[in-house]
Every structure is written in C-alpha cells, then in structure tokens.
LOKOL-178352 format. One record per residue (C-alpha): residue number from 1; x, y, z. Coordinates in nm, 2 decimals. Layout:
REM LOKOL-178352
<site NUM; <X; Y; Z>> ...
END
This chain:
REM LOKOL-178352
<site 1; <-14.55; -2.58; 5.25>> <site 2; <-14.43; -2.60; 4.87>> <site 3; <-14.37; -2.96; 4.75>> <site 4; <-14.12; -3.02; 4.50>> <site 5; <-14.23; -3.21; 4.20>> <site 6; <-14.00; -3.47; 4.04>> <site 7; <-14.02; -3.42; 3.64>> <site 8; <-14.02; -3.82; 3.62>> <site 9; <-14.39; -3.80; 3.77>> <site 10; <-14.50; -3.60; 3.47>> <site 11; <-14.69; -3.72; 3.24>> <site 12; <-14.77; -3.59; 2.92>> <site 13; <-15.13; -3.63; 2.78>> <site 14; <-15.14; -3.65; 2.42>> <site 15; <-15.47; -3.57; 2.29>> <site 16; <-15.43; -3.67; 1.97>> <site 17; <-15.41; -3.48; 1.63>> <site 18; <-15.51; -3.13; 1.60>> <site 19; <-15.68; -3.19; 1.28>> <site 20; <-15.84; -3.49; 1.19>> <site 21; <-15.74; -3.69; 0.92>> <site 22; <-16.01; -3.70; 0.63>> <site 23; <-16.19; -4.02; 0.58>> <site 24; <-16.28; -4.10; 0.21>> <site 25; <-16.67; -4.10; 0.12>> <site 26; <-16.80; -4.33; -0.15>> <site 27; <-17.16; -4.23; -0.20>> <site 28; <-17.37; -4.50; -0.30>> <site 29; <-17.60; -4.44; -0.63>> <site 30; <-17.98; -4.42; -0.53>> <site 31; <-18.29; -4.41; -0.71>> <site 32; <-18.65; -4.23; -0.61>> <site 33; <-18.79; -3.87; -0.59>> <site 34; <-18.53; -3.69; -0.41>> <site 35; <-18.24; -3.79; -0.68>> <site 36; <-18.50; -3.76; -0.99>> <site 37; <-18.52; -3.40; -0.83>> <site 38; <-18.14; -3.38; -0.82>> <site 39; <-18.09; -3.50; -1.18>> <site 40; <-18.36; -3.25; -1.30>> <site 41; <-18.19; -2.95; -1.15>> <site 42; <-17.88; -3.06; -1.27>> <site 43; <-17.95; -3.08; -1.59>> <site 44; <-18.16; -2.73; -1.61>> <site 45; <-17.86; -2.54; -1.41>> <site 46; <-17.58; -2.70; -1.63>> <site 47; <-17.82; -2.64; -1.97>> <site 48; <-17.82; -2.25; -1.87>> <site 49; <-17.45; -2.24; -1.73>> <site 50; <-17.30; -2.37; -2.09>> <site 51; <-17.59; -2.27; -2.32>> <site 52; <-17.69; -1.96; -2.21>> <site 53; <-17.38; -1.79; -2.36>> <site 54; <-17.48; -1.89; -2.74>> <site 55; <-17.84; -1.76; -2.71>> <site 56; <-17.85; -1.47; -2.97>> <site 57; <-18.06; -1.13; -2.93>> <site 58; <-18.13; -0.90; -3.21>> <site 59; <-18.08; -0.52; -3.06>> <site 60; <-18.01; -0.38; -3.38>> <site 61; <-17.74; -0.25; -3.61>> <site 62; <-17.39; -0.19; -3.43>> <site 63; <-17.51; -0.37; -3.10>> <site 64; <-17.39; -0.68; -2.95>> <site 65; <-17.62; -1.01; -3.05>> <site 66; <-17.54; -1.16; -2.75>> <site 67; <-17.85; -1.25; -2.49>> <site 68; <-17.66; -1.24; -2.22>> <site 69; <-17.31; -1.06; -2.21>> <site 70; <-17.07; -0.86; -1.95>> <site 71; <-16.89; -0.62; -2.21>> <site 72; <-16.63; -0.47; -2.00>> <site 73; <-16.46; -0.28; -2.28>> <site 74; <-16.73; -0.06; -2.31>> <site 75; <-16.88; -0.09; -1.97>> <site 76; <-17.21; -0.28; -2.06>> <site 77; <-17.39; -0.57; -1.94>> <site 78; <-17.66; -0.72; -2.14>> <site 79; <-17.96; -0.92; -2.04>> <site 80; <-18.20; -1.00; -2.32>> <site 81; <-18.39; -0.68; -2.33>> <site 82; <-18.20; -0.54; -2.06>> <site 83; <-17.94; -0.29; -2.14>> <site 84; <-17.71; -0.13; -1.77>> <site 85; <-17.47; 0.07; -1.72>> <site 86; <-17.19; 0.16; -1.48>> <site 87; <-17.45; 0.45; -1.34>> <site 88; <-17.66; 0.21; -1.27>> <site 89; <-17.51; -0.11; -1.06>> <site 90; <-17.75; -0.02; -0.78>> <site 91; <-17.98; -0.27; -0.98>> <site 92; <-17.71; -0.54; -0.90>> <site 93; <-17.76; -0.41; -0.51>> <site 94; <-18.09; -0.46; -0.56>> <site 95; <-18.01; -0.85; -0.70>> <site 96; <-17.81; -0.94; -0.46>> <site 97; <-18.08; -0.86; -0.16>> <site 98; <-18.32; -1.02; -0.35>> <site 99; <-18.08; -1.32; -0.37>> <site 100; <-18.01; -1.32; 0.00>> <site 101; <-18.35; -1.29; 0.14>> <site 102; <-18.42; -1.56; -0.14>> <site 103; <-18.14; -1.79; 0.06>> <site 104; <-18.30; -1.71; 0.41>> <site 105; <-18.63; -1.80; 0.27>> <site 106; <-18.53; -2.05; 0.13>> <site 107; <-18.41; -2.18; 0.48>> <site 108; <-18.68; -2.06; 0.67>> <site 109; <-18.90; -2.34; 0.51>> <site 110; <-18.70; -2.64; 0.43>> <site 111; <-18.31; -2.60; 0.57>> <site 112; <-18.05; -2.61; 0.34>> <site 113; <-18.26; -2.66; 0.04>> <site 114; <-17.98; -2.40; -0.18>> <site 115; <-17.72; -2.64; 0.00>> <site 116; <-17.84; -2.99; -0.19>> <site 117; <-18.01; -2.87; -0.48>> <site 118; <-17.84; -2.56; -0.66>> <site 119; <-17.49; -2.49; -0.48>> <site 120; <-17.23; -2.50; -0.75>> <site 121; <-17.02; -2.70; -0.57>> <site 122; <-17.32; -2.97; -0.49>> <site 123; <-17.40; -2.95; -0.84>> <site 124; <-17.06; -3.02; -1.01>> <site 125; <-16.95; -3.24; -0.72>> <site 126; <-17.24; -3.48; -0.81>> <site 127; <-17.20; -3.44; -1.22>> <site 128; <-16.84; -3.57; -1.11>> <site 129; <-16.96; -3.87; -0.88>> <site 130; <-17.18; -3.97; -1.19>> <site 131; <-16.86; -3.97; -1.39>> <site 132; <-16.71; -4.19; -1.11>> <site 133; <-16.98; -4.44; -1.06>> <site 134; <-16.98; -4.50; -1.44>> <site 135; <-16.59; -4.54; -1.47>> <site 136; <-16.51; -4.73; -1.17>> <site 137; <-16.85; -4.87; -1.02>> <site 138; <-17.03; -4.79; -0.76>> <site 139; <-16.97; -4.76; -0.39>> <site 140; <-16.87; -5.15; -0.30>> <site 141; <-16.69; -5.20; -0.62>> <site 142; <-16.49; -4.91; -0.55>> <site 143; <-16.40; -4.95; -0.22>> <site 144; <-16.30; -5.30; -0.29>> <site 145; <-16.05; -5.13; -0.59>> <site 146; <-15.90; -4.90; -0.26>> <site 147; <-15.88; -5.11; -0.04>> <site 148; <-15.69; -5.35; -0.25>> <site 149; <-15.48; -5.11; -0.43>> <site 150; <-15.54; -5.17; -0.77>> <site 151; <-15.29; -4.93; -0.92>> <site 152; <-15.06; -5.15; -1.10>> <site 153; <-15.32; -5.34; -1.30>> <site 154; <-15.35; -5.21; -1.63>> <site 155; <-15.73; -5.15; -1.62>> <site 156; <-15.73; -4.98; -1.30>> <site 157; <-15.48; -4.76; -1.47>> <site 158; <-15.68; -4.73; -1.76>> <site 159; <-16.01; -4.63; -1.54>> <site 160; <-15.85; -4.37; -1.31>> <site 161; <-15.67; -4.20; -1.64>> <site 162; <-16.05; -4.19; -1.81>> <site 163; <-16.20; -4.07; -1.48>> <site 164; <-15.97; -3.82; -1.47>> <site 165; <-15.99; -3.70; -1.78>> <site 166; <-16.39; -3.70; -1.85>> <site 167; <-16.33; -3.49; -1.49>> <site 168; <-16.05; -3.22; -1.69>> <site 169; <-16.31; -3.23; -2.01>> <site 170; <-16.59; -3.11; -1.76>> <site 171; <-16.35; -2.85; -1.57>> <site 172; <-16.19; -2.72; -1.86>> <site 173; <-16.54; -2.66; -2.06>> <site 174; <-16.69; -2.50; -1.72>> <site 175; <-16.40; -2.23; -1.74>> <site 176; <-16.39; -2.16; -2.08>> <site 177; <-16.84; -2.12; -2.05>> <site 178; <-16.80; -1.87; -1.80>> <site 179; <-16.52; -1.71; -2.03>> <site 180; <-16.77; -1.68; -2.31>> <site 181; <-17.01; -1.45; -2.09>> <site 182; <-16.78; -1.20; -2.13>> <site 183; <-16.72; -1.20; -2.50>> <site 184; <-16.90; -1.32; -2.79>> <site 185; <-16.93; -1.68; -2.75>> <site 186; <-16.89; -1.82; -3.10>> <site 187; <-16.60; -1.60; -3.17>> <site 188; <-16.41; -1.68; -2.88>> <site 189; <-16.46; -2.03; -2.93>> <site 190; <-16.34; -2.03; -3.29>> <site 191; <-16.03; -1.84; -3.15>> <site 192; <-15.99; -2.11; -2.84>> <site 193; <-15.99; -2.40; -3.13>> <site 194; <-15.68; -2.25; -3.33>> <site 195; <-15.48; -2.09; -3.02>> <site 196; <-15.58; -1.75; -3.13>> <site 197; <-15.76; -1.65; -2.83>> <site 198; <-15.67; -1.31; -2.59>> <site 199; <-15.34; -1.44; -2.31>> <site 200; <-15.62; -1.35; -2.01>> <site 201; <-15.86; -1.59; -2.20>> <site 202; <-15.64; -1.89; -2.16>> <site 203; <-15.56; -1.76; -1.79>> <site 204; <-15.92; -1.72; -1.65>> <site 205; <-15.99; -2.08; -1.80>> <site 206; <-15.70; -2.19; -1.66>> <site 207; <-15.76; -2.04; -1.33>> <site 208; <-16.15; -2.23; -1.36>> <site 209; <-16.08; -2.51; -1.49>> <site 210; <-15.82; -2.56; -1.19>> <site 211; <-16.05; -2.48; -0.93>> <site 212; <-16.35; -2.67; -1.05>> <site 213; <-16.12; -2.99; -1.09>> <site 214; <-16.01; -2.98; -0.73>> <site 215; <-16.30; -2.85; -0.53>> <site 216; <-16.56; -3.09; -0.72>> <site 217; <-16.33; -3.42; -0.80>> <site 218; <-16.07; -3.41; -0.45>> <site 219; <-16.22; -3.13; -0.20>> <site 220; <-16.57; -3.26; -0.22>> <site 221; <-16.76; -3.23; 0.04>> <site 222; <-16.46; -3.08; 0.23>> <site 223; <-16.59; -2.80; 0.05>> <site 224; <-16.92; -2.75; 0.24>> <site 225; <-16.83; -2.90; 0.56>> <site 226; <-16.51; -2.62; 0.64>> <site 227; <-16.51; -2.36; 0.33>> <site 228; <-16.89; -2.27; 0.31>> <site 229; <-16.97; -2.03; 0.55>> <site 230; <-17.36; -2.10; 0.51>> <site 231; <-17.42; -2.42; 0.75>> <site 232; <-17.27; -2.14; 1.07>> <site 233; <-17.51; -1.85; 0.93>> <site 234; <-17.82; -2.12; 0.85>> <site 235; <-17.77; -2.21; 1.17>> <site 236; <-17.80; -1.87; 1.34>> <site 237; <-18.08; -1.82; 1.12>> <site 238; <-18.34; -2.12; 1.12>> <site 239; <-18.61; -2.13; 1.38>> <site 240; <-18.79; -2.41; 1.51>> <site 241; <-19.08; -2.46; 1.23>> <site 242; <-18.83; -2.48; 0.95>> <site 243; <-18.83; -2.87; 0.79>> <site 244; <-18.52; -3.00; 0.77>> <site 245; <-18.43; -3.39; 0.67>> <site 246; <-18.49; -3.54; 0.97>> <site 247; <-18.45; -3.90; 1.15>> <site 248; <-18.84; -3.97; 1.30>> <site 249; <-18.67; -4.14; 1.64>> <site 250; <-19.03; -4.15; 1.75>> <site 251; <-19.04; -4.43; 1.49>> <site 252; <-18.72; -4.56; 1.39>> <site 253; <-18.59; -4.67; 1.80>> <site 254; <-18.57; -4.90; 1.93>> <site 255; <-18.34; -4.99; 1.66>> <site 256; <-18.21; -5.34; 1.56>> <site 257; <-18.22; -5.59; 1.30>> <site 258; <-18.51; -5.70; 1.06>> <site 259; <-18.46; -6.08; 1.16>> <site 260; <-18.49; -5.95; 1.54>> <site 261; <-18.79; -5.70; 1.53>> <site 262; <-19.02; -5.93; 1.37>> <site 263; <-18.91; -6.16; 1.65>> <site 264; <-19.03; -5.88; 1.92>> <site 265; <-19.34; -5.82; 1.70>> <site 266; <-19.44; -6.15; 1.73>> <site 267; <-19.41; -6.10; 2.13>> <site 268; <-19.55; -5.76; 2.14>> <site 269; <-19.28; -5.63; 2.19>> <site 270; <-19.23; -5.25; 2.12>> <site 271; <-18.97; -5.21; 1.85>> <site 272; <-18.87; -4.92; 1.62>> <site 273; <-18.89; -4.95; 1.23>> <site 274; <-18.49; -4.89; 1.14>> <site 275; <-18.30; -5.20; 1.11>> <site 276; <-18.01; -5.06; 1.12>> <site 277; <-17.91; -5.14; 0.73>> <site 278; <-17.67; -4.81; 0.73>> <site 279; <-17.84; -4.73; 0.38>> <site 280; <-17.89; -4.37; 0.49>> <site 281; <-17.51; -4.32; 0.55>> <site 282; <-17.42; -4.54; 0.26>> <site 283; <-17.54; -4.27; 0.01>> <site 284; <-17.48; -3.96; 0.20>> <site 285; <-17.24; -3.74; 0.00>> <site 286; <-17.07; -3.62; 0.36>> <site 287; <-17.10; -3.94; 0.48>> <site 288; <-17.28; -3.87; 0.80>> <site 289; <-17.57; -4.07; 1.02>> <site 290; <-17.84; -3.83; 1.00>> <site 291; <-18.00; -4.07; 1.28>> <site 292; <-17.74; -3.90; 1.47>> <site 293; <-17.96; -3.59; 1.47>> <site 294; <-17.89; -3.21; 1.30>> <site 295; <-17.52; -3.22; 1.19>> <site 296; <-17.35; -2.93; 1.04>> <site 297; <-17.20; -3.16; 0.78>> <site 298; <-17.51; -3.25; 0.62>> <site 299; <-17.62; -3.08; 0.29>> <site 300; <-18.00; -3.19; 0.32>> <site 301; <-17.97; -3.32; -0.05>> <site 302; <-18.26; -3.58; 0.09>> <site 303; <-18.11; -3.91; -0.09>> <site 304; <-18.11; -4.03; 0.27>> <site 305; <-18.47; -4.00; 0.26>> <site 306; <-18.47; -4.19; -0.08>> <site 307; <-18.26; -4.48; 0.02>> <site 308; <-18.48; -4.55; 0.35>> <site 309; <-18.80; -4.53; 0.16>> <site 310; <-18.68; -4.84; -0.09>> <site 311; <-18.55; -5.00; 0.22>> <site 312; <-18.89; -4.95; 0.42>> <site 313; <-19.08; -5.03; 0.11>> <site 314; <-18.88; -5.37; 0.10>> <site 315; <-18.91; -5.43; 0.40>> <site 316; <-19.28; -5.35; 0.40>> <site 317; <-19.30; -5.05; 0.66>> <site 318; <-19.44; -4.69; 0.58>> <site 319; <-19.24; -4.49; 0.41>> <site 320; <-19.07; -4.12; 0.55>> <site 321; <-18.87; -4.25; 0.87>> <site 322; <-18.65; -4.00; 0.75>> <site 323; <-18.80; -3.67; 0.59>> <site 324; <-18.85; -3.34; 0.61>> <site 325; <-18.97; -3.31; 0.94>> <site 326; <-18.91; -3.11; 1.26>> <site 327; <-18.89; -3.16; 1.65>> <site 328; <-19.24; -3.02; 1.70>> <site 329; <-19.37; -3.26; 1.53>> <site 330; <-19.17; -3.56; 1.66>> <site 331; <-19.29; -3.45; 2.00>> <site 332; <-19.65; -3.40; 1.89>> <site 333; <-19.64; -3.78; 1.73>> <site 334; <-19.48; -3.88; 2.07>> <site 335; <-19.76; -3.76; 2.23>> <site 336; <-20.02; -3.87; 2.05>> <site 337; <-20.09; -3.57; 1.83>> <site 338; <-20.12; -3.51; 1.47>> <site 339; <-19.81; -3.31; 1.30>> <site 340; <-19.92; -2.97; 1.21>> <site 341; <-19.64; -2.76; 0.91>> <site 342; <-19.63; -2.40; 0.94>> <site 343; <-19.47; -2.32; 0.65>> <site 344; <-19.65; -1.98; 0.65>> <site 345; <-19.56; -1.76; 0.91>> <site 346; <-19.43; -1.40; 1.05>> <site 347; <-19.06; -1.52; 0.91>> <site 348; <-19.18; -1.67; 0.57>> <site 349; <-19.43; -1.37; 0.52>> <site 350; <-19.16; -1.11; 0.62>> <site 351; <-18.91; -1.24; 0.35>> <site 352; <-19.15; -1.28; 0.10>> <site 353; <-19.27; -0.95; 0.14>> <site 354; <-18.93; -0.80; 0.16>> <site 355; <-18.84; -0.94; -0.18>> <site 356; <-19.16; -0.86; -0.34>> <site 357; <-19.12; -0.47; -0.23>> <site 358; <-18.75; -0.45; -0.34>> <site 359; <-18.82; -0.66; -0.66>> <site 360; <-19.11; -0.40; -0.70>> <site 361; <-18.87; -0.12; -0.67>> <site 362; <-18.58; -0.24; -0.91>> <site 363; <-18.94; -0.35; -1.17>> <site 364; <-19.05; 0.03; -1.11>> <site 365; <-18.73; 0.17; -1.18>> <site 366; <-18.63; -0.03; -1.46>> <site 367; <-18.95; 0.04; -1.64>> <site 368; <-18.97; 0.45; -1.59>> <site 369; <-18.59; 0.50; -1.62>> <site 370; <-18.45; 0.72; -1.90>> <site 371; <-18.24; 0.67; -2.16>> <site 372; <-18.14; 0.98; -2.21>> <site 373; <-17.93; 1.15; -1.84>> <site 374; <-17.77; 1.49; -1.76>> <site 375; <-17.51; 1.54; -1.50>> <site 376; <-17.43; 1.87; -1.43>> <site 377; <-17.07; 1.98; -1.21>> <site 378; <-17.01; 2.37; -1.14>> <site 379; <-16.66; 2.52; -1.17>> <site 380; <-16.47; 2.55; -0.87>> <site 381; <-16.23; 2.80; -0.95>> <site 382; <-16.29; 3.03; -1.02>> <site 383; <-16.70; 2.98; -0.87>> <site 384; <-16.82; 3.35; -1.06>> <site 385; <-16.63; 3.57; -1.28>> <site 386; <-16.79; 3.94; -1.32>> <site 387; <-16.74; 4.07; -1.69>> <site 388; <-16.63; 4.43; -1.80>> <site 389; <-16.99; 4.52; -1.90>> <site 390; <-17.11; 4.40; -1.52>> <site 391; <-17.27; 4.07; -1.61>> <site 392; <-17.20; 3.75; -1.44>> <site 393; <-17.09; 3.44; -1.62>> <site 394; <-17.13; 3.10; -1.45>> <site 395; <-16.89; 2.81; -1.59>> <site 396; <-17.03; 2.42; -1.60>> <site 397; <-16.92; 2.08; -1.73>> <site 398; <-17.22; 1.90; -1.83>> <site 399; <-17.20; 1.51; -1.93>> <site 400; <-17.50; 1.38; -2.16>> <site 401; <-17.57; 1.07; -2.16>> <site 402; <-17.76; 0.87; -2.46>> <site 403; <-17.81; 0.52; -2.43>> <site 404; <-17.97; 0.46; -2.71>> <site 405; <-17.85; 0.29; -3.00>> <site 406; <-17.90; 0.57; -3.25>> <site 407; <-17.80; 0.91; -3.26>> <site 408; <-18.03; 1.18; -3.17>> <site 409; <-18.09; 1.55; -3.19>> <site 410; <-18.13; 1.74; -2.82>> <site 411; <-18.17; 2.07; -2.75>> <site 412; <-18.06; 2.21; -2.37>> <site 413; <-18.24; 2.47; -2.19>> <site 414; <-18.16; 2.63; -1.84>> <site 415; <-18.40; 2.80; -1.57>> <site 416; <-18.23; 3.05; -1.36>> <site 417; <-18.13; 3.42; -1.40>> <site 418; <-18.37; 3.65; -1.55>> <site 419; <-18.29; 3.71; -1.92>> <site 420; <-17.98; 3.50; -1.93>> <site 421; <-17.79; 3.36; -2.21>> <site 422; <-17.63; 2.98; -2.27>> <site 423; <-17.34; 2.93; -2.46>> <site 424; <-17.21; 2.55; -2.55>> <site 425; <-16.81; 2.61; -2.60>> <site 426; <-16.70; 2.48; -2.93>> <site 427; <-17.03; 2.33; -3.01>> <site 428; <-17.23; 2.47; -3.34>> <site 429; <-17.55; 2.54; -3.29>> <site 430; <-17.82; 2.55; -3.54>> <site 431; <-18.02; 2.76; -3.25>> <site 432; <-17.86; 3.09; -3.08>> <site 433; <-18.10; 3.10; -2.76>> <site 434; <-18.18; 2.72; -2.75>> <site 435; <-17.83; 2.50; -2.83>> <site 436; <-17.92; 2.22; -3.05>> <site 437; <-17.63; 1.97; -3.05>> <site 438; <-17.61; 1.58; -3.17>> <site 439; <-17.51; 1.28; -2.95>> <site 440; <-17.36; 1.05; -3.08>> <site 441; <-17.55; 0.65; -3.00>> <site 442; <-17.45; 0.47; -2.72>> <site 443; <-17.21; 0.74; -2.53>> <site 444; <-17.16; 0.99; -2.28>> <site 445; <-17.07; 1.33; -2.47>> <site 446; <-16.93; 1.59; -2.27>> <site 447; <-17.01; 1.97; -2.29>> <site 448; <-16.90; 2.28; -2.14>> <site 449; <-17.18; 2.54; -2.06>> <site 450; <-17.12; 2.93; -2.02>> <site 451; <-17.44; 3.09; -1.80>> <site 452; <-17.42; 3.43; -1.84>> <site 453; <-17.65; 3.68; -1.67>> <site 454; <-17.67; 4.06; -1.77>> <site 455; <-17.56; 4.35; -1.53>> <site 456; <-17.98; 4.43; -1.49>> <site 457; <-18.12; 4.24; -1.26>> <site 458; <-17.81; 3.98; -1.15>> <site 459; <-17.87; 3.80; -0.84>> <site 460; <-17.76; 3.92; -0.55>> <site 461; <-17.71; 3.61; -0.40>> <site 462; <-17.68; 3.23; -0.50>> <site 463; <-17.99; 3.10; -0.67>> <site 464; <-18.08; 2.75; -0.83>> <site 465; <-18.05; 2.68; -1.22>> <site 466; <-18.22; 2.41; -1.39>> <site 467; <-18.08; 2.24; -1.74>> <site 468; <-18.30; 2.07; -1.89>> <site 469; <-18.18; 1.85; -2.22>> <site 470; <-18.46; 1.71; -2.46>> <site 471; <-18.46; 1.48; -2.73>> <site 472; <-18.59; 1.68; -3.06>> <site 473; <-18.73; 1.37; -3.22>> <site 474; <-18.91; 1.15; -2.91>> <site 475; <-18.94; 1.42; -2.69>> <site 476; <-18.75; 1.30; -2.37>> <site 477; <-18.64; 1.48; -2.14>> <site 478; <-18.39; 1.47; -1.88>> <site 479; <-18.30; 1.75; -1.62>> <site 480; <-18.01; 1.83; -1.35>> <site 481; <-18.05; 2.10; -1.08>> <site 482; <-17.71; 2.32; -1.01>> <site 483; <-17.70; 2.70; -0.85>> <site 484; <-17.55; 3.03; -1.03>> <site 485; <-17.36; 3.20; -0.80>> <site 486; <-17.27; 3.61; -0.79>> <site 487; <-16.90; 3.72; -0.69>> 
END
C-alpha cells in the first residue's frame, strides 16, 4: 500500500560547503639540521637559477659565449661543452627518464624528499616566508596583526606595501632570469634597463613574474596540496620500507602535558614523551599534525622534526619523536625489537640501475656521435628515368650536415651500380668521379645527387646504394643507405 508523503515532513540535510574554505598558515621560524639543510639548498638552487645565465664559455670565433643557452633562432641549445640539435632531442628523452626514475628513487628511500627540498614552488614559497618573517614578524606577531586588523595604521601599511614589494622584486627578477636563458644574458639585460628589449621579452617576464607572485606569496601551499599531481602518484608508488617523517606513537602516547607526565613518572605511571606543545604544527608550512599520521598535505620538509628535537632537548627527552621513520619499525620498537633500514633493496637497486644504463647510453652516444651527418631521400616521381643511350639515372636530395664551427672540405662517394657515375647539380667540383664540395660552419647544406648507371650491366632489379660523405681535412666520415631502382 503506497503512503503519501506530506512535503512538510521533509527535511533537508545540509551538509555543508562543497569546498572548504581555506584556513591561513603562519609558519613559525625554526632553527636545527633540517632548516640549515633547507637554507643550503636554497641558496645553491637560487645561485644556479639567476647566475647560471651570466656564466661565459669560449667556443670560438662566431659562436655564442654563453655556458648555458636555448638559441631558438637557430635551433641550438648550449651546455658548456655541449653543443644539440633539433636531430638530436632524443638526448632530452633520455633526461627526462633519468629525471623521473631520479624522482621515484628519490621516493623510494625517504618520501617526498623532491617535495621539501628542491620543488620550485617549496623553494620560492619559503624565500617568500623569509621575506615575511623579516617584514612583519614571526608567526604570533603576525597573527596578532590579523587578527586585529591592522590595516589602517600607517606602519601596517607601510609593512604590507614593503612585503609586497621585496615579493614583486623577487618575482619580477625570477621571470626576467629564466628570460635570459634564451638570449644572451648581459645584452638582454642592458636592453631590459632602457626599455629596448624584444615585446615577447617583456611578455614572458610578465607572464613569470605573475605566476611566481601568486603561486609562492598567496597560493602557497594550496599549490602542493590540490595542483601538484605528485603526493597521488608518490602515493601509488611508495612501498612499505620507504622513510618518511614520521610521528614515533610508540613513544610520543600517551600524550599530555609536561607538568602532568612528570606527575605519572613519579607514580610509575606509563606516559608518552609529547606534551602536546603543538610545535610540530606551529611550523609546518601546510599546517598539518603529522601526529595525525601520513597526510597527503604534508611536504616532508622535516622542520617538524627540528622543532620537536629543541622541544625534547628542553625538555630533556631523546631526541627523533618525529623522524624519518617507518611503520616497520614502530611495530618492531613496540615489540621489543631493534629498528632495521632497508634503504637498499630490489626497488632502490632497480632504479639505480635503470638510470645508470640509460645515463650510460645518452654518455655513449654523446661521446661517439658525429659531427658531420648525411640524410639521404629518393625521388618519388618519377622513382627511375631510362636515358636515350639505355642507362638509368637515379635522382636524390641529400642534406649534409656540419656542426662544426668551421668550414670544411668533404668529398661524397656512393656504392651501388657497377661503373656508375655521380653528379652534384649545380655544384663545382674540383674532382669529376669524386665530388668535392665545401660546407659552410654550423649548417645543413642541401644537395641534389644524379646516380647514373650505364646500359652494361644495369640492375635488373632494385639494389642498395651507399653515400658516403668524408671530411678532406679530419677524415670523418658519415654514411646514409638508399636503393637505385631500374624502370
């Protein structure tokens, strides 16, 4: 029997927001081997990101001086000694495994070391909590300024204009150094200086200095927590060995205050070493407990680790009730066992060896390639044309390409047809059997070849022909396989 309902009885359940609103983190400064890590590879990273660019490199007359430059006018990229070209981006295939077997290394030994450590975004975000902490104060001090609403005071004003402007200074110079990779730096920079810079110049440094202002000085860690794809792959990808900062409950509960604990010492009671002094989530740059246990939010920066070792130290416990730890161990401890680190293992070994074999490969190939290459393209139509006198002539475009930065003499023979000629259309040749042509430094020259093979003895069927292009002076050689083909 249906039941009518009334629409008065319903009731609506509200569940609340879709999204929740953000709540505002104020790191707390920290001091101890975690954060003197953090400043050292902070420094070194920023060093190379804004120096780099002005590091010269002698590669001779004509050549960029440049150490490291992306030279997309002429299709170039230059790394010290290292000269590519478009031909050859499989090297930057090659970088970027290396770089991601790097990363899963990485975070099969200690988590999310890329995360707190070298991550762009954890690296400028913390250059711009420095600047923060030195305008404002630290993390009391500047809650107490939000919470009060200091914005009509005339040195609040004058502190949120100089944050925000050290922050801009920082931004805009981050743009205008990654601008400078891809043009000589010193030049560019005199241009920037009196406004006589390329349009796209002032638009890529624009575009940088935009991004790095809001992801590092308003996104923050909003960045990491629901941008950054890497917490949901680390995830996938960590095992059960891997040390990540962790909260040693085995230790730290029974939790409660200082004052109390010694209380339950002095009655044998059992009690846990944390007191509960919220230090660890005071300087977390999410603002997370990590004594809540693995959080996708945290970074694994380790100044949690910091902060709870002065605490402990203070308070006169062993240091490390939070660390780098895993559950295996925390269950081993738990029963009475020592902790045992596997940082070696099928995982560990398997990257390693991964990257060594395809950093191997890209070493081998970068050390026996040629500088001097022949690509070879038959004529489609016609394929074969048969001449008056019965001979076949073959047509091809062949590209040369000399990367060196001279000019050099080659001479280009072919393997194929019995007694057959070559012919370099509107080339002079100092040679009539053996084509001797100059290339020009630092280009691809292209040439078109006429194969011609006499009535006598022409194939009767499709055969291979091998050109074969060799430097007069240092003897290289560089060769490209094709086929002659009869009507």
């Amino acid at each position: 029997m249906n039941k009518t309902v009334d629409p008065t009885e319903l009731q609506v359940v509200d569940d609340g927001p879709l999204y929740a609103a953000r709540k505002k983190v104020y790191p707390q400064s920290v001091s101890g081997t975690f954060r003197r890590i953090k400043w050292g590879l902070m420094a070194f990273c920023l060093g190379v990101y804004y120096l780099l660019p002005f590091v010269r490199w002698n590669r001779g007359l004509g050549a960029p001086s440049q150490a490291v430059l992306v030279d997309l006018p002429n299709s170039r990229f230059y790394f010290f000694f290292i000269e590519l070209w478009p031909q050859e981006v499989y090297y930057f295939t090659g970088l970027l495994i290396v770089a991601a077997l790097t990363l899963f290394l990485m975070n099969a030994v200690g988590g999310r070391i890329w995360c707190g450590y070298l991550c762009p975004q954890t690296v400028w975000t913390d250059l711009f909590y420095a600047v923060e902490r030195w305008v404002e104060g630290d993390r009391r001090e500047r809650m107490r300024k939000d919470a009060a609403k200091e914005t009509i005071k005339l040195r609040r004003v004058g502190e949120i204009v100089l944050k925000h402007s050290i922050w801009l200074m920082i931004a805009w110079w981050t743009g205008g150094a990654w601008v400078l990779y891809f043009t000589d730096a010193p030049t560019l920079v005199m241009q920037l200086l009196i406004f006589q810079a390329p349009m796209i110049a002032y638009i890529w440094i624009g575009i940088l200095t935009a991004t790095t202002y809001v992801f590092a000085g308003w996104m923050r860690e909003q960045v990491c927590v629901y941008m950054c794809p890497w917490p949901r792959i680390q995830a996938a990808l960590t095992d059960e060995w891997a040390l990540n900062v962790t909260y040693k409950y085995d230790r730290g509960e029974q939790r409660t205050s200082l004052k109390k604990a010694n209380e339950l010492r002095a009655l044998g009671e059992p009690v846990g070493d944390c007191i509960d002094c919220y230090q660890c989530v005071a300087v977390c740059p999410t603002g997370i407990d990590i004594r809540n246990g693995p959080q996708l939010d945290c970074i694994q920066c380790g100044l949690c680790i910091d902060a709870c070792d002065a605490v402990m130290t203070k308070i006169g416990r062993e240091t490390r009730l939070i660390g780098y730890d895993n559950d295996i161990n925390i269950h081993r401890r738990q029963e009475g066992k020592p902790p045992i680190y596997r940082i070696v293992r099928p995982r560990t070994i398997t990257y390693a060896a991964m990257i060594a074999a395809v950093g191997a490969i890209m070493l081998y190939a970068l050390l026996t390639r040629t500088l001097l290459d022949i690509n070879v393209l038959h004529d489609r139509n016609p394929v074969a044309v048969k001449l008056a006198d019965g001979s076949i002539r073959n047509a091809y475009t062949v590209r040369l390409l000399n990367k060196r930065g001279f000019d050099r003499v080659i001479a280009i023979d072919m393997d194929g047809p019995v007694n057959a000629t070559l012919h370099v259309v509107g080339a002079d040749s100092v040679t009539k059997d053996r084509p001797m042509i100059i290339l020009a430094r630092d280009t691809t020259t292209e040439l078109r070849l006429l194969v011609t093979a006499p009535a006598e003895n022409n194939p009767a069927k499709s055969i291979p022909v091998h050109f074969h292009v060799t430097d007069i002076g240092l003897g290289e050689v560089a060769s490209a396989t094709d086929h002659f083909v009869s009507p």
